[in-house]
N, C-alpha and C positions, 0 to 999 in steps of 0.2 A: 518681280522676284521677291522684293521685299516686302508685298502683300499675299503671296505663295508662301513666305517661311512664316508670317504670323500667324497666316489661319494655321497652318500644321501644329505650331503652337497650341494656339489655340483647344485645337480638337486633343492634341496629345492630353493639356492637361486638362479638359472635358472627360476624356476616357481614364485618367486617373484618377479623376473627381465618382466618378459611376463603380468603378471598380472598387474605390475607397467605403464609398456607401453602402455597395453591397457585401464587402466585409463584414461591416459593421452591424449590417442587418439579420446575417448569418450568427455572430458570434453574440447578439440579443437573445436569437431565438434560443441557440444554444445556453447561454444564460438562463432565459426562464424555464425551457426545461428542465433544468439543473434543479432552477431554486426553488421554482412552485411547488413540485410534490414535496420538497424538505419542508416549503413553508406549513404547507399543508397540516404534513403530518405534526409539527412543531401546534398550530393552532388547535389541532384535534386535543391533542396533549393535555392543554389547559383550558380548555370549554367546558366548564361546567352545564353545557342545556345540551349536549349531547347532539347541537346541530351539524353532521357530517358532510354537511354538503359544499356546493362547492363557494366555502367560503374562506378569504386569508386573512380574519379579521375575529378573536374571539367574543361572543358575545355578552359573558359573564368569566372574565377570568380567574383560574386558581388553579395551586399547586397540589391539589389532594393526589392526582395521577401519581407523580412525582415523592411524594408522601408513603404511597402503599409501595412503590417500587424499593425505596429506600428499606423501608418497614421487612420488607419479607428476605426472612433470611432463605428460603430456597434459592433463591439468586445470588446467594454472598459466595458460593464454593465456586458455581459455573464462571463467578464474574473473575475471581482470581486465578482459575485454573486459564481462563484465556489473557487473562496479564502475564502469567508465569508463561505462558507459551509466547507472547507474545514478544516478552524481551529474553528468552533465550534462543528463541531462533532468532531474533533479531540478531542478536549476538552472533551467533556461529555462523548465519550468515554472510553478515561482514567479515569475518574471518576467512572463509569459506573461500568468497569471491577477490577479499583480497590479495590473498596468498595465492592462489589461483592463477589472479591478472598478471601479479609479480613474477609470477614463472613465466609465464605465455609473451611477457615483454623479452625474455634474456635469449636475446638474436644467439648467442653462440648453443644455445643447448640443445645437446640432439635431441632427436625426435621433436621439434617444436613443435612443426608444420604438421606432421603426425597427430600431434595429441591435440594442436588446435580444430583438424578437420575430425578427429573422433568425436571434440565437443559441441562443433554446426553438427554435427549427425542426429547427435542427439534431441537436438532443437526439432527436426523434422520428423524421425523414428525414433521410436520406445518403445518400451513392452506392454505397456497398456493394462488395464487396472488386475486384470486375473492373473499376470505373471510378477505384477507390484505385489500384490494380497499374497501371494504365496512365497515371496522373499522376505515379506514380513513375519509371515506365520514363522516359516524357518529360523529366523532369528529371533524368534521368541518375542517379537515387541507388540504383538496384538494386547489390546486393554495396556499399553504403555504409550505416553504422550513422546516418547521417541519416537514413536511411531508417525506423529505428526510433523512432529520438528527434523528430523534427518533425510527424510526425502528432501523435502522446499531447501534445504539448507545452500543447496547445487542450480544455483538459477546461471544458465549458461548466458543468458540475456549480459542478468545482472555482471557476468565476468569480464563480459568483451567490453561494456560499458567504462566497467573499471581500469581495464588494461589499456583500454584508448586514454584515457585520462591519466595514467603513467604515462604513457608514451607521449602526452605534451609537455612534458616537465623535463627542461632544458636539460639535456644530457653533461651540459659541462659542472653539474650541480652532482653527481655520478661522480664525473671524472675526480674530482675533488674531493671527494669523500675519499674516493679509493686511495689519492694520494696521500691522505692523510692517515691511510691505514684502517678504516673500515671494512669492515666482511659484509656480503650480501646483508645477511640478517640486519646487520646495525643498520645500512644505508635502508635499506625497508623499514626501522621501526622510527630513525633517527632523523632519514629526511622526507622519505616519499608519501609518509602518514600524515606529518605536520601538516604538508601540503597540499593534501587530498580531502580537506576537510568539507567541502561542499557536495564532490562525489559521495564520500562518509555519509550524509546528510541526506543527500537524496536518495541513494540505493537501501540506506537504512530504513527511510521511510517508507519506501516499496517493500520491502521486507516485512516491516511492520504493520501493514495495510492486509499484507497478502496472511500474513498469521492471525492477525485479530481478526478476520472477515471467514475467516476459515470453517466451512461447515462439513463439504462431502467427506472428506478423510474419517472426522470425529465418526459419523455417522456407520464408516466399514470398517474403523480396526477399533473402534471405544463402543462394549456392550457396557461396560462396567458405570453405571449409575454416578457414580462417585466421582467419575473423570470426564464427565460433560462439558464442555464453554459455556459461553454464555451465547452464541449462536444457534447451539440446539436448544437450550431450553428459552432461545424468546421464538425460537418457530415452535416448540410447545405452549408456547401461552400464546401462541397468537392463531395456531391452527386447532390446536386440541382443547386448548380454556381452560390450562390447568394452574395453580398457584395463583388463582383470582379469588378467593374464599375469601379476601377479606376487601375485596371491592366490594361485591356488593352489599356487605356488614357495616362500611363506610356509607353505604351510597353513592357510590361515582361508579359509572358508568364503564365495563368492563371495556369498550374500545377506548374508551379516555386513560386509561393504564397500558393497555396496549402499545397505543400512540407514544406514551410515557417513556416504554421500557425500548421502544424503539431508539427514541431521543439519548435515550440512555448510552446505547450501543453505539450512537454517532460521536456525540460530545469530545471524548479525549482526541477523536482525531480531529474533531473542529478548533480545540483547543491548541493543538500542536501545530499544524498546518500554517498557522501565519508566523509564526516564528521559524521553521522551514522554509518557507518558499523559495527565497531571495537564492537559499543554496539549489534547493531541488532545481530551478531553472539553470543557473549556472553549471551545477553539476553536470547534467542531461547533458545541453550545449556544447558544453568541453570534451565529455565521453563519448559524446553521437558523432561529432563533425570530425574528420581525420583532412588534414590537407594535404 
């Protein structure tokens, strides 16, 4: 009997040994697919021999790429016009979603059940891009970056995410408030915000991902020149080979600017990202799991 319960032992933790491995094997590979092509393009960036191949290691390093991107002011409007979109949808996003969650948590309100099934509705049907375009036209926000920013602002994801993460936030923290004479509004600004600081965190940076990354919108309500990101104009430098006039005046290598301006586009969120994390995981966690 007691050489029956070892081997089971035994094999048990054998098969948790295999399964462990093969995790581990899976989320490598998913790793270098992640990093290789970043590395990739990162070493194209500053290669001065113009070797594209498939190497992750530059052969003569320097920052000229880096230099002309810096250098050209074409890039300086697209680049702020997607910062300014970028933290004001942020913004009204989290407002958006959280004010949103805040309602969709208050059990006593009519129509809850109502308005929360109209909002999964939406998640599955929409009107889809021809009857968007012509809500926009109507409201006059075609060639206006409202036009970017006020659709995304309604991420019905991002609400339930939030609302689940009110609804772990001990109720007798509520109760207490109220008895102390708070209204809705204060206990929303006073306690349930304080608290929500890692949901804050992550939903905000999915917000900000999904605005900085943003191309197909610009492309069907923005004709206006003036009101581009920096998403369309690095798929014009990088599809049409425009604003390189002074690559090759330098001598560097029009994909080594490329690569550059790519790098470019990456950076603030490489920059912000590990300072996030700890919350973005947290957050997720708390808003996804309902027990």
């Amino acid at each position: 009997m007691n050489q029956n319960n070892s081997y089971y032992k035994k094999r048990n933790i054998k098969n948790i040994l295999n399964i462990n491995l093969l995790i581990y094997i899976i989320f490598i590979l998913i790793t270098l697919v992640t990093v290789v092509p970043l590395l990739k393009i990162f070493v194209d960036s500053i290669d001065a021999t113009a070797n594209y191949g498939i190497n992750l290691w530059p052969n003569k390093p320097v920052i000229s790429g880096y230099k002309i991107i810096v250098s050209t002011v074409a890039l300086y409007k697209p680049f702020l016009v997607s910062v300014y979109v970028t933290l004001v949808g942020t913004l009204l996003g989290l407002a958006v979603s959280t004010i949103a969650g805040y309602v969709l948590m208050q059990y006593e309100m009519p129509g809850r059940t109502f308005l929360s099934y109209l909002l999964l509705f939406t998640m599955i049907f929409h009107g889809g891009m021809v009857p968007t375009y012509l809500a926009m036209r109507d409201y006059h926000l075609i060639n206006s970056l409202w036009a970017i920013i006020l659709p995304a602002s309604l991420n019905v994801y991002n609400t339930v995410l939030m609302r689940n993460f009110f609804e772990g936030i001990p109720n007798s923290l509520f109760d207490a408030a109220s008895i102390d004479g708070c209204s809705p509004v204060r206990i929303f600004l006073s306690v349930i915000l304080p608290l929500s600081k890692a949901a804050l965190a992550s939903i905000g940076l999915m917000f900000a991902v999904s605005y900085w990354n943003e191309y197909t919108n610009f492309t069907i309500y923005i004709s206006d020149a003036n009101l581009r990101n920096f998403q369309v104009m690095l798929r014009n430098l990088i599809i049409e080979d425009t604003s390189l006039a002074a690559a090759s005046s330098a001598g560097v290598y029009q994909n080594t600017v490329k690569s550059a301006a790519i790098m470019v586009a990456i950076i603030p969120f490489m920059i912000l990202y590990p300072f996030l994390q700890k919350y973005f995981v947290k957050g997720i966690n708390m808003g996804a799991v309902k027990e």
